[in-house]
N, C-alpha and C positions, 0 to 999 in steps of 0.2 A: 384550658391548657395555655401557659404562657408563652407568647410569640418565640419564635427562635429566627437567629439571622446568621445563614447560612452563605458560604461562599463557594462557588464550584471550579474545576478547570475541566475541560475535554478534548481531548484527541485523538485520532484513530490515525492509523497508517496513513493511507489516501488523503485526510482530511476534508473528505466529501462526506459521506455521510452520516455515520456514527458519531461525529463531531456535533454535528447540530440537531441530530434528530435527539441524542440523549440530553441536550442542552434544553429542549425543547419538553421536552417529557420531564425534566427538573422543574422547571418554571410552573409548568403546569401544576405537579403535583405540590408544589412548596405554596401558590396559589393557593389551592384547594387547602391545604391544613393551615392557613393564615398566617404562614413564613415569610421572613421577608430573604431573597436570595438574589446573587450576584454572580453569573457565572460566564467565563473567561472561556471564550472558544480558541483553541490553536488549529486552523483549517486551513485547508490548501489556498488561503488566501491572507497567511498570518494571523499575527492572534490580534483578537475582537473581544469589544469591550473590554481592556485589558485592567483587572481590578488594580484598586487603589490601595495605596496605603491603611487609609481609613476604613474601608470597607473591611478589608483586611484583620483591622488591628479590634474593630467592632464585632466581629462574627465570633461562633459558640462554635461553629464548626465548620469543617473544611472538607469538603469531597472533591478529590482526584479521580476522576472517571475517565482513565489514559489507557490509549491501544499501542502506544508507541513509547510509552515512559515519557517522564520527565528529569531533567538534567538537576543537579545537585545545586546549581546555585540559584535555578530556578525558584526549588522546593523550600531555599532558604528560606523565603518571604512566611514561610508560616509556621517557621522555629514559633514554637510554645503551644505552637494551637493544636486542638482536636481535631484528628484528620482519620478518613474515612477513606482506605486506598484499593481501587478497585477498578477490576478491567472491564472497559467501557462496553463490550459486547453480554457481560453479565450487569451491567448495571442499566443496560435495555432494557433485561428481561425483569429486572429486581428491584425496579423504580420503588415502589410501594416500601418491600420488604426493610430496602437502605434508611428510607424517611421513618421507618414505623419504630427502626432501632438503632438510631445515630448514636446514643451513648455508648449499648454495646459495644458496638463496631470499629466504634474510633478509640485510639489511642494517643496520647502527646505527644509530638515528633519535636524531637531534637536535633538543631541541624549543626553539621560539623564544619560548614564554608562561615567564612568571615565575613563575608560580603556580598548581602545578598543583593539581586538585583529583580528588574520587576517581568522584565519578559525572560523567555528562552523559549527551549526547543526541546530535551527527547531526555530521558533515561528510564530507565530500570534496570538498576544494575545486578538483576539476578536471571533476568529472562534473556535467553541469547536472542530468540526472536524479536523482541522491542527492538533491541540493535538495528538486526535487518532492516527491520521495517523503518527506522530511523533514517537507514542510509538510501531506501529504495524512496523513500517520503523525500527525500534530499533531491535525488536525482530526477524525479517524475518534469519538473519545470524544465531542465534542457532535454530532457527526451520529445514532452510532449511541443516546447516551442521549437525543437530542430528536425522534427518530423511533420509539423505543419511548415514550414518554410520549405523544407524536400516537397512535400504535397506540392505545393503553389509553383513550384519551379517546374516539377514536372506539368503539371495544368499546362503552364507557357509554353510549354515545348510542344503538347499536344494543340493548342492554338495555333501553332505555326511560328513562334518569335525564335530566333535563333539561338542553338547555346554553343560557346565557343569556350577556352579557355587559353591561359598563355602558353600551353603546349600545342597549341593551333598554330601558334604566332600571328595573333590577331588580337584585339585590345577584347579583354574579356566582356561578354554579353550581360544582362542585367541578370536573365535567368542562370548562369553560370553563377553569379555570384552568390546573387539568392541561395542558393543550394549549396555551394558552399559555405554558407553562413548556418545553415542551418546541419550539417554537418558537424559544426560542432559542438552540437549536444550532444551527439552520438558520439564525438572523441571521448567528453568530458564527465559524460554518465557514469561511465563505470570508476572514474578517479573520485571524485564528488561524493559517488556511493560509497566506497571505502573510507574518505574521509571522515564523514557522520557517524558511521558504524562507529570507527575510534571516537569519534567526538563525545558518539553518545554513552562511553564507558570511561575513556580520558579527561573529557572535555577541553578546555583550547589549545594545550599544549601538543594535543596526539593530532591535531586536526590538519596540520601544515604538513609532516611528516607521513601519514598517512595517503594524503591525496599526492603528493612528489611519489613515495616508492609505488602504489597501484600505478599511477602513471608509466613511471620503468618500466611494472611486469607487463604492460601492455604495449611497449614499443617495441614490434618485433625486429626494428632497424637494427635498435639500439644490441638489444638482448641475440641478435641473429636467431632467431628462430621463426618457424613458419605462421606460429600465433599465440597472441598475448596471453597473459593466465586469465582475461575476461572476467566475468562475475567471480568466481571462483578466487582467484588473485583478492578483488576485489572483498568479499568474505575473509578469506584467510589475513592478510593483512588489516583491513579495520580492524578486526575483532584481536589479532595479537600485539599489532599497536598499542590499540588502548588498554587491554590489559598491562601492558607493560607500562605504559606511561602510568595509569593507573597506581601499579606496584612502586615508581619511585617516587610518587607522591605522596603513598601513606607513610613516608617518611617524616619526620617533623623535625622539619627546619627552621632555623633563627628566622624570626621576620624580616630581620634586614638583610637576608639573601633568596628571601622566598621568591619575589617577584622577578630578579634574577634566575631564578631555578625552572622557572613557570615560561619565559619569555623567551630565554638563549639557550642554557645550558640542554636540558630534557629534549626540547626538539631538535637541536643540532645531535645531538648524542642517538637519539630517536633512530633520525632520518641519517645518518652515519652506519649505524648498526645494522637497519634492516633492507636499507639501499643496498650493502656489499651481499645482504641475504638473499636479496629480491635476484640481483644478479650474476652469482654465484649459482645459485642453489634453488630456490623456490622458483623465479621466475621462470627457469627456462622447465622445469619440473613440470608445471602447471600449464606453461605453454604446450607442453605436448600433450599431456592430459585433453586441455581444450580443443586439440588439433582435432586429433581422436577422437572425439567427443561429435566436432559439426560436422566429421568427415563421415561417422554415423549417422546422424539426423539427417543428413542430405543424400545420403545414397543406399540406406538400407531399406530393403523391396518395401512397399506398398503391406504386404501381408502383416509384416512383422511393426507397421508405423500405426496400423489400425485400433489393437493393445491398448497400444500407447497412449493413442488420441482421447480412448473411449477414457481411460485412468484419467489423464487433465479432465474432460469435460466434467466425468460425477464425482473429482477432488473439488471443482469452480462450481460447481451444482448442493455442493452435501452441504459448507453452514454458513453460505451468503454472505461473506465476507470475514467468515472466521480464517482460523491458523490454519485448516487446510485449505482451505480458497486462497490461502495468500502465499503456501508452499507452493502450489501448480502455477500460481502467477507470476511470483517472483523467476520458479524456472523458465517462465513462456517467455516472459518481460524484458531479463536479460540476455536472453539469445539476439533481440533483438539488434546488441551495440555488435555482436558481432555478423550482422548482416544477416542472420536466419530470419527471417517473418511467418512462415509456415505455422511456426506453434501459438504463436503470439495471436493469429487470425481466431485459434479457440476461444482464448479468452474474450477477445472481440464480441463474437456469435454468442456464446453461450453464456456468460457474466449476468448479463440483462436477461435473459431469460423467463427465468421464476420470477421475478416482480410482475414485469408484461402478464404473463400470464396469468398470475395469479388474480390481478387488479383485473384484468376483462371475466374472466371467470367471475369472478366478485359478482359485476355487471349484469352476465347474463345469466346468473345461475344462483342469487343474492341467498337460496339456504344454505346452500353450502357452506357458508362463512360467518361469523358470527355480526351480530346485527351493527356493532362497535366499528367494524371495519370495513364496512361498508361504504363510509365517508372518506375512507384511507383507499379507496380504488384509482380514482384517477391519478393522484400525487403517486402513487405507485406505478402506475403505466407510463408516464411522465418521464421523473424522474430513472427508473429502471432503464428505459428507453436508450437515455441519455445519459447517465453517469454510472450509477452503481446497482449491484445485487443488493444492496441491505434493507430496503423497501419487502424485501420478500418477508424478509424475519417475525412484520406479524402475524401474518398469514398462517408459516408454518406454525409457528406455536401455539396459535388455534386448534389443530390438529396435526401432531408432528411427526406422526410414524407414518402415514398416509403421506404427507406434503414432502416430507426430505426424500420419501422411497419414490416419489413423481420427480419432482426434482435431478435425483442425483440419474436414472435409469434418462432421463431423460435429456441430460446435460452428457453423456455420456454418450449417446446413439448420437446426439447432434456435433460431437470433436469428431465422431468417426466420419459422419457425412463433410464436416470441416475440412479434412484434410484431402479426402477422396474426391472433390471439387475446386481443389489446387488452390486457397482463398489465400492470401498473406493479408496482414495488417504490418505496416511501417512504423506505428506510433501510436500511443491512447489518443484519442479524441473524443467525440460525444456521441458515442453508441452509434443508433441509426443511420446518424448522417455523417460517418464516416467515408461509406463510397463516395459520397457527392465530394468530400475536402479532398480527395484521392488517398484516404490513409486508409484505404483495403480496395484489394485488386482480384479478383473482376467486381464488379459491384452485383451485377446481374446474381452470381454465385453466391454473397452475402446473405442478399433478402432470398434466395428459396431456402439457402440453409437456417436461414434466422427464422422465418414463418412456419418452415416444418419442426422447428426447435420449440416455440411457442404453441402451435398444434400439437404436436404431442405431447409435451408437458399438459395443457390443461385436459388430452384425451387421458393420463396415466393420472392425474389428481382426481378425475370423477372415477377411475376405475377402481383404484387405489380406498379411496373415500366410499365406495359402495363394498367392496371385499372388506375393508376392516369393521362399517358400519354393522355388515353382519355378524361377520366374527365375534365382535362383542353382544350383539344380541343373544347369538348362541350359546358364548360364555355365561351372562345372565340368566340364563334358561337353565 
């Protein structure tokens, strides 16, 4: 068979780990069939190895293995070429099937931008959720860098260093400042987020206009009201932003006013239209909405929060980093810009979970799992530990009606123990050692909820794995 030279991109929401593990699992298998491949990571640390021109303009075919989309001028770069579009959670699991039938699969993309360029960032413009995750992928650097500087400020306080501020009338302390430095992630997260969402459907013109009016619906000086339209605002506006910017775009204009049309016109017209909306109408709308909303989460009994909890933990639990792991997160995640931590503490505890366990189980119970994955145990307890669920993914699919039904029953007992031992998390950070950075409180509360989480998931995966082992035997009988 004659070589084939292949070029890829990948991104997932997070850009933790689906990003590199499917990069990684490409390489491999492009290896193995004697391919020669070149693949562009967009991760929570920018894009990597960023293809070239020539690479590019060389390859037979193109694979988009994107959790978050890709932006239109992005996509330009491979106007002509045979491209293979496909989301990055199935093309985990489909590594093989994608290489065995690249001609099928792909078709010619023809791109409608002028000018294309070599990096970018987010679209799919058919999936609402890529958006989200566009805008929540945007916002995670000032949530997680203004929730570590809140952590560290508080540390100093607990050390003894003084915090004062100029409502003291004293020359502000270092840790005062700290903290408010790091505060303003937490202004700017939910503007930021909206921003993207439009960006990732508009692209630059919706971008300025979007993070200005999310801003509005959130100032509740401004707007007089008891509370911003928060995430909520935040959604509703990105996403009708860029549609609209969108819509006066597919208009086709002289080139010699395009650039005008793109730069002044649309975003002044934009942020004119939806600013008198935000303040009129939507924002103060949605600000009571949101009132409503934390004034429930924060004082409805115990009884009725249990539900609740158990729902996020086995929605974070059921496809380890799929579209409902990322519904329960997104709701846990932005509560957080409005000061709720309570729910956010689920995701904390329970996210990590199914890796952890899965990877020591691996260990000390090595038939259970298939002999391939065996070497996949520590990188799985590891990383799960510390960044993300999707280390769990192989495991389950070893055996996945057994593994999800451990999982999700068990991600679910563990939100309810979450909330019933008062945990809050402040901000993402890296798993385990979050109590020690201060970003979850009590720390002590963490680790029994976290150890009884991982205990029980791998007691319901040998139970789970023995009940169905029979079942089918029965079946065959």
């Amino acid at each position: 068979m004659a070589s084939k030279k292949i070029v890829a991109v990948t991104n997932c929401p997070a850009g933790i780990a689906h990003t590199y593990m499917v990069a990684e699992a490409f390489e491999r298998k492009a290896k193995e069939l004697g391919y020669e491949i070149h693949v562009e990571t967009q991760g929570a640390s920018g894009v990597e190895n960023a293809l070239s021109p020539d690479q590019i303009a060389a390859a037979d075919y193109v694979i988009l293995a994107v959790g978050r989309g890709i932006s239109d001028s992005d996509k330009a770069r491979f106007d002509g070429k045979k491209i293979i579009d496909v989301n990055i959670s199935t093309a985990l699991k489909d590594v093989a099937d994608i290489f065995d039938h690249l001609e099928e699969k792909s078709s010619v993309y023809h791109s409608s931008t002028a000018s294309p360029v070599n990096l970018g960032t987010t679209k799919n413009s058919g999936q609402i959720m890529n958006h989200l995750m566009a805008g929540i992928s945007a916002a995670l650097p000032f949530i997680i860098g203004g929730g570590i500087l809140v952590a560290i400020a508080n540390i100093m306080v607990q050390w003894g260093m003084p915090y004062n501020g100029f409502e003291d009338g004293l020359k502000p302390s270092f840790a005062w400042i700290i903290e408010s430095i790091g505060y303003l992630g937490f202004t700017f997260m939910i503007p930021i987020m909206g921003a993207y969402i439009a960006y990732n459907i508009g692209d630059k013109p919706a971008l300025a206009p979007a993070f200005l009016v999310t801003y509005l619906a959130n100032d509740k000086g401004m707007l007089g009201t008891d509370s911003g339209a928060g995430f909520l605002g935040a959604i509703f506006f990105g996403l009708t932003i860029g549609y609209f910017v969108k819509w006066i775009k597919s208009y086709k204009y002289p080139k010699s006013v395009k650039s005008l049309m793109n730069l002044t016109v649309i975003p002044a017209l934009t942020l004119l239209l939806f600013g008198l909306i935000a303040y009129y109408l939507v924002g103060p709308f949605l600000g009571t909405i949101m009132a409503n909303m934390l004034d429930f989460l924060n004082n409805v009994p115990l009884e009725y929060k249990l539900p609740l909890a158990f729902l996020i933990g086995a929605m974070l639990a059921f496809d380890m980093g799929g579209p409902i792991n990322k519904i329960a997160w997104t709701f846990c995640f932005a509560l957080v810009a409005e000061k709720v931590y309570t729910w956010y503490a689920i995701v904390g505890v329970v996210a990590s979970v199914p890796p952890v366990a899965a990877g020591i189980l691996s260990l000390i119970k090595p038939k259970l799992f298939p002999e391939e994955l065996h070497d996949t145990a520590v990188s799985a307890i590891v990383v799960g530990a510390t960044v993300a669920t999707e280390p769990a993914i192989p495991f389950a699919l070893s055996d996945p009606i057994p593994m999800i039904a451990a999982n999700t029953l068990s991600g679910g007992i563990t939100g309810i123990l979450t909330i019933v031992l008062g945990i809050e998390r402040f901000a993402p950070g890296i798993g385990v050692f979050d109590p020690l950075l201060g970003l979850m409180k009590p720390g002590w509360a963490f680790y029994i909820a976290y150890i009884f989480g991982v205990i029980s998931n791998m007691i319901l995966i040998v139970l789970f794995k023995q009940l169905f082992e029979k079942f089918r035997k029965n079946k065959a009988a």
